[in-house]
N, CA, C and O of each residue as an XYZ file, in Angstrom:
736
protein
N     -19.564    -13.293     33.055
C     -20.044    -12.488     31.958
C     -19.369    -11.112     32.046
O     -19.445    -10.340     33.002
N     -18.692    -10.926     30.891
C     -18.080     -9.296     30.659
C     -19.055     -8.271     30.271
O     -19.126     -8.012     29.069
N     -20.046     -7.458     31.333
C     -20.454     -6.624     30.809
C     -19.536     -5.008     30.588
O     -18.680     -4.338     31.164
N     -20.514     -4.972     29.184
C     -19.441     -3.437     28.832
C     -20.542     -2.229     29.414
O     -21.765     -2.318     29.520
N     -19.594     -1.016     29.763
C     -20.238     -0.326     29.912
C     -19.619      0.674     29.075
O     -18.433      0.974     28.939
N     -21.615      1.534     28.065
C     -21.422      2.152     27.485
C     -20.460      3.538     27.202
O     -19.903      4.049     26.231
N     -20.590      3.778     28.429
C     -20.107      5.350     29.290
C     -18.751      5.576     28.871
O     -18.152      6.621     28.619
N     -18.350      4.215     28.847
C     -17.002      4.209     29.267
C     -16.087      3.481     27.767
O     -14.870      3.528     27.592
N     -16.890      2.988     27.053
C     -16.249      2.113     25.691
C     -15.573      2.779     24.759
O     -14.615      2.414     24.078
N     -16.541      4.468     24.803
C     -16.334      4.963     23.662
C     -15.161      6.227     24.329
O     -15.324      6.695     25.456
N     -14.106      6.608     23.498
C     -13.999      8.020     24.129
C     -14.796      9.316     24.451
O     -15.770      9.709     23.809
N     -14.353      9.807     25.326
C     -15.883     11.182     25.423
C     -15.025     12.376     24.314
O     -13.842     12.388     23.974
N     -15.909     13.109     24.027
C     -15.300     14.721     23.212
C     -14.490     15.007     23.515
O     -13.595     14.958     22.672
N     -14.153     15.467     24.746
C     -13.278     16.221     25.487
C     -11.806     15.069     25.231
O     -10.716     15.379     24.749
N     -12.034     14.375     25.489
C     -10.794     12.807     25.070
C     -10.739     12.675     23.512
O     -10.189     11.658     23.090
N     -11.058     13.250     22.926
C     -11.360     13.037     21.096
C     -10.566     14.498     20.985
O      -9.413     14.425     20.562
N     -10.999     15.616     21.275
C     -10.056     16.559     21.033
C      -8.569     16.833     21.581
O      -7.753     17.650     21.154
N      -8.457     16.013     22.541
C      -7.235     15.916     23.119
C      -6.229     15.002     22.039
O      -5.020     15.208     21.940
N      -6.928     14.030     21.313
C      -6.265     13.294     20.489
C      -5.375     14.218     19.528
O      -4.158     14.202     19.348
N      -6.485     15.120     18.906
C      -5.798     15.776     18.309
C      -5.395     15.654     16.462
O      -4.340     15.806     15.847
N      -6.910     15.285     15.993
C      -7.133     15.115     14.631
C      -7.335     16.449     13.844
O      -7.605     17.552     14.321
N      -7.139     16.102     12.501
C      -7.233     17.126     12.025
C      -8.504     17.818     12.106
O      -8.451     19.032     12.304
N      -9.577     17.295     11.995
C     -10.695     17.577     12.121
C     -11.412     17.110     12.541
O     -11.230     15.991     12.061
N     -12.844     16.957     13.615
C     -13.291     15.963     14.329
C     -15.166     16.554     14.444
O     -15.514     17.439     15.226
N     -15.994     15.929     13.624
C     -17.108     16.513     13.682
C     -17.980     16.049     14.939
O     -17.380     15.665     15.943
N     -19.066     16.066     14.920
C     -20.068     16.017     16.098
C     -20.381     14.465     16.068
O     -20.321     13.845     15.006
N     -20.753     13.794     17.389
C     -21.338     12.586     17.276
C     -20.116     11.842     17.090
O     -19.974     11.985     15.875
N     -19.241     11.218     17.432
C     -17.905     10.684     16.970
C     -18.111      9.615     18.393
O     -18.497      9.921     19.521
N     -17.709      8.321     17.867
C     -17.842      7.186     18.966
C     -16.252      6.678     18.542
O     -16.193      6.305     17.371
N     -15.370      6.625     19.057
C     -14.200      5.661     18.953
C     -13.821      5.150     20.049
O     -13.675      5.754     21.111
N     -13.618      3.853     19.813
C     -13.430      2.982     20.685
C     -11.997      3.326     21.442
O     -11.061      3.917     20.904
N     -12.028      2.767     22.984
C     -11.268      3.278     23.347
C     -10.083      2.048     23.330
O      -9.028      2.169     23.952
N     -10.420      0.875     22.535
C      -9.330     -0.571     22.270
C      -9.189     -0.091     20.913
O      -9.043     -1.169     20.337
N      -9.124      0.921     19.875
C      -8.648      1.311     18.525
C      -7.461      1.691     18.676
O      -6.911      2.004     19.731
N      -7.059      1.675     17.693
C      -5.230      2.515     17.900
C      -5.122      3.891     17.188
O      -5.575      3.400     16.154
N      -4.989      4.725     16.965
C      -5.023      5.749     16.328
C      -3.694      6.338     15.946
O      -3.479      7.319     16.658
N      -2.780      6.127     15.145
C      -1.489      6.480     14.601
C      -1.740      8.201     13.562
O      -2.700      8.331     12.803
N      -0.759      9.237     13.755
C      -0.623     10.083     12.986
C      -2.333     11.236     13.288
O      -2.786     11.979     12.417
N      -2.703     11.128     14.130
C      -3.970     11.837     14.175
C      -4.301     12.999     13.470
O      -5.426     13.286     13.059
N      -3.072     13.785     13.322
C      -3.010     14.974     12.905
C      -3.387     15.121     11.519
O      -3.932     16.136     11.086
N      -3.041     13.916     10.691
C      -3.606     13.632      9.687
C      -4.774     13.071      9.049
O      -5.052     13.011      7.852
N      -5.472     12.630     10.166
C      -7.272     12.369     10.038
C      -8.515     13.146     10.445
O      -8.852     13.705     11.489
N      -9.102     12.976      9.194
C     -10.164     13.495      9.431
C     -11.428     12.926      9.301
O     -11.825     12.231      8.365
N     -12.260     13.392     10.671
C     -13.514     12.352     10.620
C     -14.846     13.450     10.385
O     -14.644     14.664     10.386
N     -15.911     12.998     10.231
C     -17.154     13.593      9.837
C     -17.862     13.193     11.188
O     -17.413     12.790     12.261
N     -19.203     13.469     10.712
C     -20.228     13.463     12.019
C     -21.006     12.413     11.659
O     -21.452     12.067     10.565
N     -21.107     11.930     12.821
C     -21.846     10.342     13.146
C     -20.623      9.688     12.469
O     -20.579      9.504     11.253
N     -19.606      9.338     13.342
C     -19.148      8.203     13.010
C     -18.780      7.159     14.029
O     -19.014      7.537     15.177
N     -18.296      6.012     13.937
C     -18.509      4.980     14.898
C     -17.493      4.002     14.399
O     -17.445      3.415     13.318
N     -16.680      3.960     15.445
C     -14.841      3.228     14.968
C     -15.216      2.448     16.207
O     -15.615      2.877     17.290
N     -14.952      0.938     15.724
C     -15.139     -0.294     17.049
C     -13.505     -0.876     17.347
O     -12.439     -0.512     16.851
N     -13.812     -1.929     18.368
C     -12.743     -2.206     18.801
C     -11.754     -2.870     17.665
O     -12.053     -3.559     16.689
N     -10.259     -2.344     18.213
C      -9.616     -3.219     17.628
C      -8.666     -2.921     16.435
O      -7.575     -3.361     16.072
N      -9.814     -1.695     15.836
C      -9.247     -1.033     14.580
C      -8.132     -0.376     14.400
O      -7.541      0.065     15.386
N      -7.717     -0.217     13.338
C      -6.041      0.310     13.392
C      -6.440      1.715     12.695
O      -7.663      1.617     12.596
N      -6.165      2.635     12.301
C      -6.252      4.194     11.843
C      -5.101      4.457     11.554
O      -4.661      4.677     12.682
N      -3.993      4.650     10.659
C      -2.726      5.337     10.103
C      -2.689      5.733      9.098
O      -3.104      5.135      8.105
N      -1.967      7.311      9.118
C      -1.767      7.761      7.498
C      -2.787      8.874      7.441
O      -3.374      9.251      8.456
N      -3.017      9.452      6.116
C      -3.690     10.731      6.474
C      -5.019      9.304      5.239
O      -4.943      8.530      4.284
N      -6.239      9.972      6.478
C      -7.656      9.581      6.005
C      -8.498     10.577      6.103
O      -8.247     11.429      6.955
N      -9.557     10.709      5.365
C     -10.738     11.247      5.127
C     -12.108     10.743      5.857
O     -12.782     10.271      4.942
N     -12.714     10.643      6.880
C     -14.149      9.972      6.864
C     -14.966     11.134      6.787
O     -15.043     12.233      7.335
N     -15.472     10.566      6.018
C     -17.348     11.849      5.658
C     -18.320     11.435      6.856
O     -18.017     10.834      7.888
N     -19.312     11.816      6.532
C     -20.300     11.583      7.465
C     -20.968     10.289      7.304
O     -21.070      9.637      6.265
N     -21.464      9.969      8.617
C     -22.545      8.368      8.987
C     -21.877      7.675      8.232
O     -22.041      7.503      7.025
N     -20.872      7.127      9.109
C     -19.740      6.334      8.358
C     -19.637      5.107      9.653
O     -19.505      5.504     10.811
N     -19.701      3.772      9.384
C     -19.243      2.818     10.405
C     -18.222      2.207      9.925
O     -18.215      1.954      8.720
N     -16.926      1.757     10.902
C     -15.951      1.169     10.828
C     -15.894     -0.082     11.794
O     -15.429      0.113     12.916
N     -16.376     -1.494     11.419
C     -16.207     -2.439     12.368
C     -15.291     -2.870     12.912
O     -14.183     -2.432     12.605
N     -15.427     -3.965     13.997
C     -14.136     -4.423     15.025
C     -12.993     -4.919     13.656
O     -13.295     -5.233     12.505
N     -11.840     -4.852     14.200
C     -10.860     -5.783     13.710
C     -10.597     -4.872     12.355
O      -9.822     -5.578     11.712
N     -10.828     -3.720     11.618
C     -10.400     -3.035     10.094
C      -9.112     -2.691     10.601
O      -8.740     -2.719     11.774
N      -8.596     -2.426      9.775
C      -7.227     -1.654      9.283
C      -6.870     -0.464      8.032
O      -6.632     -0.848      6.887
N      -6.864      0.755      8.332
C      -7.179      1.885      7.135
C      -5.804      2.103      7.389
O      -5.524      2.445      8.538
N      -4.766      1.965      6.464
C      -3.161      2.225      6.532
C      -3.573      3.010      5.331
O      -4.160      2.617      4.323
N      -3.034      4.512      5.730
C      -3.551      5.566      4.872
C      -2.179      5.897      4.665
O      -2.081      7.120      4.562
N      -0.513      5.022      4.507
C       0.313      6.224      3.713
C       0.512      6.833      2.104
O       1.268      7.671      1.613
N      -0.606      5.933      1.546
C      -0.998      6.894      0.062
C      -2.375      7.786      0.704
O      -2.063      8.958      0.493
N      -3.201      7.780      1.116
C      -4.214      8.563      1.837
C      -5.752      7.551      1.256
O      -5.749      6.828      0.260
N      -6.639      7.715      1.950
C      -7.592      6.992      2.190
C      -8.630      7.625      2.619
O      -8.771      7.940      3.801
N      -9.678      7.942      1.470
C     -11.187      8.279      1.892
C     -12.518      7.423      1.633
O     -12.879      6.671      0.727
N     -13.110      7.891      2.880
C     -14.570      7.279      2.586
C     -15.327      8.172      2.574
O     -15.213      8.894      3.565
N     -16.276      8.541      1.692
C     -17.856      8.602      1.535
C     -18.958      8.747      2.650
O     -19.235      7.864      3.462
N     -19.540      9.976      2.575
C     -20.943      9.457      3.303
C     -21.665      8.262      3.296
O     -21.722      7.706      2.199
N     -22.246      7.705      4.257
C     -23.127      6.756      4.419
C     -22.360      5.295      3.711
O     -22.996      4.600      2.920
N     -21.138      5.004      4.057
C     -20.477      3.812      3.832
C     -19.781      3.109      4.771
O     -19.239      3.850      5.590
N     -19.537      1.530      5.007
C     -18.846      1.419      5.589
C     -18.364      0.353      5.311
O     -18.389     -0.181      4.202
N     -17.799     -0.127      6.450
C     -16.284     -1.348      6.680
C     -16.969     -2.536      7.270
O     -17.465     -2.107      8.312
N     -17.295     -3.960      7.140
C     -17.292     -4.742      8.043
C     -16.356     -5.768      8.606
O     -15.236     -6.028      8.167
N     -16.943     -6.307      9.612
C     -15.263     -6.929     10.601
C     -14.182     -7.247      9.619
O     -14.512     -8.023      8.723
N     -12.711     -6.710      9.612
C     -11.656     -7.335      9.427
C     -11.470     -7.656      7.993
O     -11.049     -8.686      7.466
N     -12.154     -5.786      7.141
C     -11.592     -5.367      6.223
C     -10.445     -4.608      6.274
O     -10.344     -3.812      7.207
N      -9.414     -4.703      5.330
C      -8.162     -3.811      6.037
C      -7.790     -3.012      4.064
O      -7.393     -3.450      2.984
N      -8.129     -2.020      4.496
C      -7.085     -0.892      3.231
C      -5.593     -0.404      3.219
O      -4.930      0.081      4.136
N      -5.312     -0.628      2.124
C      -3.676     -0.756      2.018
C      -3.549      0.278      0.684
O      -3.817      0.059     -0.497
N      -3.055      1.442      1.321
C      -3.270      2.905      0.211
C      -1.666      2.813     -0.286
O      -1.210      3.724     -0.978
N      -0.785      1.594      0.127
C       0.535      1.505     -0.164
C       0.680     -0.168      0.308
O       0.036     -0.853      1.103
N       2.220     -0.551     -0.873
C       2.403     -1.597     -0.717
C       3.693     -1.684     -1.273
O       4.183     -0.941     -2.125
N       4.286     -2.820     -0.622
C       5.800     -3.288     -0.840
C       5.833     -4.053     -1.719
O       4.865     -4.798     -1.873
N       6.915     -4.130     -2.562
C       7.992     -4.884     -3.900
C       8.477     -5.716     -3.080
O       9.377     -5.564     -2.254
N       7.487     -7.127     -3.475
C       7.556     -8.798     -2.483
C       8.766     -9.480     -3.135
O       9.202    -10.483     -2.570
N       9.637     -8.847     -4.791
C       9.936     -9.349     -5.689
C      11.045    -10.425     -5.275
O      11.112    -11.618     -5.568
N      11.863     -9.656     -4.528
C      12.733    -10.034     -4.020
C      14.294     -9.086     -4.260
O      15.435     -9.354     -3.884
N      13.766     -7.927     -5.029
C      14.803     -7.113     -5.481
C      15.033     -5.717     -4.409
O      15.989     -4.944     -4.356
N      13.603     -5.751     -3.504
C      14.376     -5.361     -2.371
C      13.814     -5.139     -1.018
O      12.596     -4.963     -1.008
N      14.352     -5.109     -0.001
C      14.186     -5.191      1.516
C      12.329     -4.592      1.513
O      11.700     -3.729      0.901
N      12.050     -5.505      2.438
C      10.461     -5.058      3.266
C      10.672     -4.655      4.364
O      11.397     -5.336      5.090
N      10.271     -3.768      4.715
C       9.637     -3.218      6.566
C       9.518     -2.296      6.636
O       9.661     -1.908      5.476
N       9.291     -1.331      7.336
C       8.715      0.083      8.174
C      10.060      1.031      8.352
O      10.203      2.250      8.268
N      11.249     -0.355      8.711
C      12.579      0.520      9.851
C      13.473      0.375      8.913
O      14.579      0.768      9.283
N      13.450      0.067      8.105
C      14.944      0.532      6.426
C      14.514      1.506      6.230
O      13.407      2.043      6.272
N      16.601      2.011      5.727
C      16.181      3.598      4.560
C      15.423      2.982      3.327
O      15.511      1.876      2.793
N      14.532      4.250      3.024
C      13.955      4.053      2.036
C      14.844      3.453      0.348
O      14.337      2.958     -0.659
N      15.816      3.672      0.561
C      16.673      3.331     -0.682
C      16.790      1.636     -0.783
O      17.325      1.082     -1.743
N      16.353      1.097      0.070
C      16.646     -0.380      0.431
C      15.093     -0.779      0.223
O      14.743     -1.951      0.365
N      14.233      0.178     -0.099
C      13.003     -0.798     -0.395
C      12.200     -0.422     -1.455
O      12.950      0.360     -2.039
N      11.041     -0.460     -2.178
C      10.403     -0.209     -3.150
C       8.877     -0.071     -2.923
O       8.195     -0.933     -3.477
N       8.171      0.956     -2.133
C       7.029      1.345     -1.850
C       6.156      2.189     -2.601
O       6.315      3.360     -2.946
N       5.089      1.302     -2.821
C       4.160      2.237     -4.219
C       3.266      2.720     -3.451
O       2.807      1.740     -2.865
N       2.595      3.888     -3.001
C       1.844      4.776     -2.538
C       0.999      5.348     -3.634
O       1.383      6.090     -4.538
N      -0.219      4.891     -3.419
C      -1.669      4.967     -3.996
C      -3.047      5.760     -3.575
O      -2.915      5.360     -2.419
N      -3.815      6.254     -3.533
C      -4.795      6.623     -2.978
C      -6.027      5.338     -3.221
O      -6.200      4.613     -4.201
N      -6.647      5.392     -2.129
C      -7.717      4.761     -2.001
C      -9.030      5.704     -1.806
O      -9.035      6.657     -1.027
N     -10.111      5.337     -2.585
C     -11.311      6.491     -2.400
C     -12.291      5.218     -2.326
O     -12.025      4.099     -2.765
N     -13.602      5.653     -1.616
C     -14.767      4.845     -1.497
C     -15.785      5.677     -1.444
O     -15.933      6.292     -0.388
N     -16.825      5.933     -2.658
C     -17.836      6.730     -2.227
C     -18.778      6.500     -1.409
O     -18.702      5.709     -0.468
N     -20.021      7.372     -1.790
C     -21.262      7.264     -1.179
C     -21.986      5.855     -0.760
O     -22.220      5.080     -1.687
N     -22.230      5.600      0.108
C     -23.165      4.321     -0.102
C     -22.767      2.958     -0.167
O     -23.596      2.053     -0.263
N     -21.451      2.752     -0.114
C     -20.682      1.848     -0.559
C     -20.591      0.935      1.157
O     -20.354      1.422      2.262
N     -20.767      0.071      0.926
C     -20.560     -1.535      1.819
C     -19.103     -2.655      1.443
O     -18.901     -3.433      0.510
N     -18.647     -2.445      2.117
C     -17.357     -3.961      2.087
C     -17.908     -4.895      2.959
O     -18.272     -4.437      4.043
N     -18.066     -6.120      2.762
C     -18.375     -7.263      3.601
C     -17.139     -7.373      4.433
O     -16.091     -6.732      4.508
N     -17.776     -8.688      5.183
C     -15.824     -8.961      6.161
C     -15.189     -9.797      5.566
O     -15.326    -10.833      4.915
N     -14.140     -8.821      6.093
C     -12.671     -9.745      5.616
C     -12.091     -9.318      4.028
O     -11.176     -9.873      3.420
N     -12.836     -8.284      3.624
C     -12.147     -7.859      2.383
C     -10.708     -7.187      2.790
O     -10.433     -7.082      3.986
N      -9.718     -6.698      1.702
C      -8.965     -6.030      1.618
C      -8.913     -5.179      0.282
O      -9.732     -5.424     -0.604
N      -8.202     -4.435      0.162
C      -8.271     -2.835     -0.879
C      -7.174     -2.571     -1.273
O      -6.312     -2.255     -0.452
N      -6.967     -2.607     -2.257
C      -4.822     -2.403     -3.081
C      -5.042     -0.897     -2.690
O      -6.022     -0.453     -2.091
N      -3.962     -0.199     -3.134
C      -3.756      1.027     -3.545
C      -4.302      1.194     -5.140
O      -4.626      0.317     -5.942
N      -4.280      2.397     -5.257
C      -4.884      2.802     -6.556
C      -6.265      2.233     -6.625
O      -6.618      1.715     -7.685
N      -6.857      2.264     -5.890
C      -8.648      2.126     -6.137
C      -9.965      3.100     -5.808
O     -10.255      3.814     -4.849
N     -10.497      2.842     -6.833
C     -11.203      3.714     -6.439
C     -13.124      2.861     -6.270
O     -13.608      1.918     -6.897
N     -13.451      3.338     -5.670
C     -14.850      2.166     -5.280
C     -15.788      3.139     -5.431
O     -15.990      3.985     -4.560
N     -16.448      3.088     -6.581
C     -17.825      3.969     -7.021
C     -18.831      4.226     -6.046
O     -19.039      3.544     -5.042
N     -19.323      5.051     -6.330
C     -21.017      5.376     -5.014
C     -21.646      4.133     -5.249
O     -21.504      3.422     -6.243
N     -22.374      3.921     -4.223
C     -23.262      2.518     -3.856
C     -22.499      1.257     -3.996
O     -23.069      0.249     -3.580
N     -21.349      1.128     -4.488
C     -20.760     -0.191     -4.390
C     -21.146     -1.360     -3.250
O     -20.668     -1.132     -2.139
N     -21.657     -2.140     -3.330
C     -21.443     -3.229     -2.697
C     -20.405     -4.803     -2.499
O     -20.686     -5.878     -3.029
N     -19.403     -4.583     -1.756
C     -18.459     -5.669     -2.116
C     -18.832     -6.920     -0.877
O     -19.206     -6.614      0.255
N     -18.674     -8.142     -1.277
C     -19.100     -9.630     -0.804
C     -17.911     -9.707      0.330
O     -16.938     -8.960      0.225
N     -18.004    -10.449      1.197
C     -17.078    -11.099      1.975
C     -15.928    -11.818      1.542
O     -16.014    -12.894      0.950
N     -14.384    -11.006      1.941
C     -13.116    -11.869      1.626
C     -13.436    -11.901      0.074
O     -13.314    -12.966     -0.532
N     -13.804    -10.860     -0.514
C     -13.079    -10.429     -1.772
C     -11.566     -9.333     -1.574
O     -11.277     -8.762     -0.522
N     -10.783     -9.255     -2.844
C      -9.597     -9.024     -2.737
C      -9.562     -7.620     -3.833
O      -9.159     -7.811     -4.980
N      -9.971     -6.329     -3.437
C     -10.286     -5.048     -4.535
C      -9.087     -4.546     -4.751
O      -8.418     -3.893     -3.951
N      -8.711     -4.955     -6.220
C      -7.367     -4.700     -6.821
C      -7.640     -3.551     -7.781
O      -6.745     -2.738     -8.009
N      -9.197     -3.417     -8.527
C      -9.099     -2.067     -9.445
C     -10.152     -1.952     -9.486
O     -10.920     -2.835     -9.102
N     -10.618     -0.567    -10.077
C     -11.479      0.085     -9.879
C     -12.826     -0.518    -10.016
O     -13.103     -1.423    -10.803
N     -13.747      0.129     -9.079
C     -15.634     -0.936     -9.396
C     -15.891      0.749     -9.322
O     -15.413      1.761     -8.811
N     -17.334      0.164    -10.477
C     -17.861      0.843    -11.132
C     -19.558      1.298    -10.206
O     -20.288      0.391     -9.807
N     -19.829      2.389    -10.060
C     -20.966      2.563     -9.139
C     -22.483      1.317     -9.327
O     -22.802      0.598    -10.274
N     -22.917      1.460     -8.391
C     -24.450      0.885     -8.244
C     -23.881     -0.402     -8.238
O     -24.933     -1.040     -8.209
N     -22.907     -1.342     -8.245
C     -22.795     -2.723     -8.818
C     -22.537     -3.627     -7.392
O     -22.172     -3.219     -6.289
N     -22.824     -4.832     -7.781
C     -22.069     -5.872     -6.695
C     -21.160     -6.694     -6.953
O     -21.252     -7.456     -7.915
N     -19.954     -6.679     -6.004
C     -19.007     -7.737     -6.754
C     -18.777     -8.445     -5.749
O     -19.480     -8.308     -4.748
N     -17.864     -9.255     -5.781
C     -17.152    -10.152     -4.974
C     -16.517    -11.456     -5.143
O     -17.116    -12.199     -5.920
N     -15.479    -11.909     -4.621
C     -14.492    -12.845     -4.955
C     -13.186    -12.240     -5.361
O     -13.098    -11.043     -5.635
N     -12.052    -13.159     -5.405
C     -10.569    -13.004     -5.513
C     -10.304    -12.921     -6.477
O     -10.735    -13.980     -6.932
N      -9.584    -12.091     -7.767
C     -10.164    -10.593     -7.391
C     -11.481    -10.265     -7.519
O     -12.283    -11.020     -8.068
N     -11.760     -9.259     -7.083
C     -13.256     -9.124     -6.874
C     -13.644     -9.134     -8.424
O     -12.762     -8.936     -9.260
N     -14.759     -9.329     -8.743
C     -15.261     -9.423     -9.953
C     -17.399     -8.456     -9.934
O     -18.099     -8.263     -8.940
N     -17.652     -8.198    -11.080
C     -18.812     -7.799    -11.284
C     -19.908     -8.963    -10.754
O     -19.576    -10.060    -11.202
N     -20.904     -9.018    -10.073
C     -21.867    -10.277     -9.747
C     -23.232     -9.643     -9.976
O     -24.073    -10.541     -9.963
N     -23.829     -8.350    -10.198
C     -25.242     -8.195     -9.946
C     -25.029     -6.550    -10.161
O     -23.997     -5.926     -9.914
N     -26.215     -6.046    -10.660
C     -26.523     -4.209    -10.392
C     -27.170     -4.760     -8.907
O     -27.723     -5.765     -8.460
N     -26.623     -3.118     -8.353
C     -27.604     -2.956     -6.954
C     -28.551     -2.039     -6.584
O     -28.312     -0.837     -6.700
N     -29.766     -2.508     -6.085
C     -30.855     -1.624     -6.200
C     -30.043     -0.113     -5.470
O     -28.942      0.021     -4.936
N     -31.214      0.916     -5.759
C     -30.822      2.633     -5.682
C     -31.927      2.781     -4.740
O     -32.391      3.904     -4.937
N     -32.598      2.167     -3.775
C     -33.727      2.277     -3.263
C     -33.647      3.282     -2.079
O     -34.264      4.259     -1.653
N     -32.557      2.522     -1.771
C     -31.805      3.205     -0.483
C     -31.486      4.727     -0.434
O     -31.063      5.236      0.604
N     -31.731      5.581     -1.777
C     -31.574      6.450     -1.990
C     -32.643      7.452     -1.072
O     -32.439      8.539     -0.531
N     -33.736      6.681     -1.140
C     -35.897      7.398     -1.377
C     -35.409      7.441      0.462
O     -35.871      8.389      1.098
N     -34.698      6.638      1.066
C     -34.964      6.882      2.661
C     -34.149      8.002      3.185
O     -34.175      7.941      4.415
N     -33.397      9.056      2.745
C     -32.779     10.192      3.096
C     -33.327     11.423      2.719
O     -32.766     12.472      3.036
């Protein structure tokens, strides 16, 4: 049996400012199996909680009481924010940019840019907002306050607040209660 120990899972403060983010509020748990690319360009809020596994690149935004589960991916090179009180579950991944699959020209990271065709988007997620697992997020989206999205839906354009969607592409399924509001 692999027991974890707490002490030791998360980075301590003193190891969080050494990272060297743009901004880094109080209460901050990141795992110490996350990867953290470009730090200088993220910024996190207070109470937040990044699990194993996760990838972090690109300049991001996290607000406050924000969870990010095992296995996400936030590739922030159009930039990428979340919302208070929202989060990620396992092995949602945001893509604030994306490559021309067309065939008219080269994919990867390590070409000059003249050899490829990269659309850089912003991604926003407000207040309140939930992704199930296994979603993913185009560029150019924007995800209304309280959104709720279903498991291994595919968010190509914009959802509209309070609603629930889900499926490939995600689609409208239900209003979502505001209840959650009365407990803050």
């Amino acid at each position: 049996m692999d027991l974890v120990n707490n002490n030791t899972s998360f980075y301590s403060r003193d190891e969080l400012i050494k990272i060297g983010f743009k901004s880094l509020g109080s209460n901050v748990q990141l795992s110490r199996k996350a990867s953290i690319y470009n730090a200088k360009k993220i910024e996190i809020g207070n109470h937040v909680r990044i699990d194993d596994f996760c990838i972090l690149s690109g300049t991001i935004k996290l607000g406050n009481n924000i969870h990010i589960s095992a296995f996400c991916g936030l590739y922030g090179a159009g930039t990428i924010s979340m919302e208070d009180y929202s989060g990620l579950s396992p092995r949602t991944t945001l893509f604030s940019a994306s490559d021309d699959f067309s065939g008219d020209f080269l994919i990867g990271p390590l070409l000059p840019e003249e050899y490829t065709n990269v659309k850089k988007a912003p991604i926003n997620i407000g207040k309140y907002c939930q992704l199930g697992a296994g979603c993913i997020v185009l560029p150019n989206v924007t995800i209304g306050e309280g959104v709720s999205v279903g498991a291994i839906s595919l968010v190509n354009k914009d959802l509209q607040a309070w609603k629930i969607y889900k499926g490939i592409p995600a689609k409208y399924y239900k209003e979502r209660s505001k209840l959650l509001l009365n407990l803050l």
